[in-house]
C-alpha positions as CSV (number, residue, x, y, z in Angstrom):
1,X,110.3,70.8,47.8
2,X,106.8,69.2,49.3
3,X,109.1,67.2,51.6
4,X,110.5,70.3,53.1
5,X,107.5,72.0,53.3
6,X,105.9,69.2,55.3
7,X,108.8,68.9,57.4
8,X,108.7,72.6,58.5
9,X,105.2,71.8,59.0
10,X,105.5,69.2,61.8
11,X,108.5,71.3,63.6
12,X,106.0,73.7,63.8
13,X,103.2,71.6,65.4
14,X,105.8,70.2,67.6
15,X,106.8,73.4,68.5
16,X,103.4,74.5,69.4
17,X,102.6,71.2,71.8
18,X,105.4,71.6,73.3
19,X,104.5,75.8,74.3
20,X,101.4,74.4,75.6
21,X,102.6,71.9,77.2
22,X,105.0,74.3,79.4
23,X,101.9,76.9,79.7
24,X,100.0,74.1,81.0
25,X,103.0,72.7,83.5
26,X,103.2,76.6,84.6
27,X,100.0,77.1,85.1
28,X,99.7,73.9,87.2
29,X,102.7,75.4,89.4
30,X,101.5,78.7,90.2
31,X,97.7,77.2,91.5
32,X,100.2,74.7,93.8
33,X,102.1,77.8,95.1
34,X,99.0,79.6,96.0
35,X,97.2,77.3,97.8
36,X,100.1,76.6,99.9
37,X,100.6,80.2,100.6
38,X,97.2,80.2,101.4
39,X,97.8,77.3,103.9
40,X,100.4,79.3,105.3
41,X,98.3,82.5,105.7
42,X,95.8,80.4,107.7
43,X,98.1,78.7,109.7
44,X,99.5,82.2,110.6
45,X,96.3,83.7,111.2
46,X,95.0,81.0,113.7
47,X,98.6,81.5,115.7
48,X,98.0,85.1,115.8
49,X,94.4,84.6,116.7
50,X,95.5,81.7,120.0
51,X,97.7,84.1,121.1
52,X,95.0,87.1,121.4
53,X,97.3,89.7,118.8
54,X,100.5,89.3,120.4
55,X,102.6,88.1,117.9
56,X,105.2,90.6,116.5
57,X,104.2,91.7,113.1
58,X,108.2,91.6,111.8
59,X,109.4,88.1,113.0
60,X,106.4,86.5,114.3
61,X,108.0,86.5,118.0
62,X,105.1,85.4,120.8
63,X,105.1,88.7,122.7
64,X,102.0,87.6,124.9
65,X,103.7,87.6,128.4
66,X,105.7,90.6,127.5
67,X,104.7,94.1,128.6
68,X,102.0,96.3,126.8
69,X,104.8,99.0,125.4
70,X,108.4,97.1,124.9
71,X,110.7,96.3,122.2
72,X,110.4,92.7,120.5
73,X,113.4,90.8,122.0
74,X,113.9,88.5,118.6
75,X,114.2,91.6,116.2
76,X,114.3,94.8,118.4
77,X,111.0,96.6,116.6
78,X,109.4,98.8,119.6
79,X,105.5,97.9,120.0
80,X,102.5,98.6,121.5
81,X,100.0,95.9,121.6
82,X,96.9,97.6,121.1
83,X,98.3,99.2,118.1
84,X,100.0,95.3,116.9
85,X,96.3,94.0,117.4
86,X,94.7,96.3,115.4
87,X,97.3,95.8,112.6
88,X,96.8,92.1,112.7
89,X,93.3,92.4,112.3
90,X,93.8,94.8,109.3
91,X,96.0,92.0,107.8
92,X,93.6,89.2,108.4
93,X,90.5,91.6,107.2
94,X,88.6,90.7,110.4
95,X,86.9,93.4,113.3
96,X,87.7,92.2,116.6
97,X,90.2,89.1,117.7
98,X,86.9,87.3,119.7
C-alpha cells in the first residue's frame, strides 16, 4: 500500500514540473512574439514617417507622388492625405510628422 502511495506521489511531482515547465516555455514565447511585433511597429512607423504620412493605412501602398484626394491603386480605399496623416499620427501616438 506505501508503494502505491509513493508512486502516486512522484506522478504527481512529475506532473507538476512538467506544467511549469510548459508555463515557463509559453511564457518565454509570448515575450519573443512581442518584441518582434514591436520591431515590426517601429519599422512601420519610420516607413510612414520617410514617406511624410503617405502610406495607405489598409495595405501600406506608398501614395506619396499620388494626388491629395484619390483612390489607393493596390486596394481601391479613397483617401485624402491630410486626413491619412493625421490617422497615422494617431496610430503612432505622436503630434506632428516633423
Amino acid at each position: 500500500m506505501w508503494a502505491a502511495l509513493s508512486l502516486a506521489g512522484v506522478k504527481a511531482a512529475k506532473l507538476v514540473y512538467v506544467i511549469v515547465a510548459w508555463q515557463l516555455i509559453y511564457s518565454t514565447l509570448l515575450l519573443i512574439i512581442s518584441k518582434m511585433g514591436r520591431r515590426a511597429r517601429i519599422a512601420l512607423a519610420r516607413e510612414v514617417l520617410e514617406r511624410e504620412g503617405a502610406v495607405c493605412f489598409e495595405c501600406g501602398y506608398c501614395l506619396k507622388s499620388l494626388p491629395d484626394k484619390y483612390t489607393c491603386p493596390e486596394c481601391g480605399t479613397s483617401y485624402e492625405k491630410t486626413a491619412l496623416q493625421a490617422r497615422w499620427l494617431e496610430w503612432m501616438g505622436m503630434k506632428s510628422l516633423a
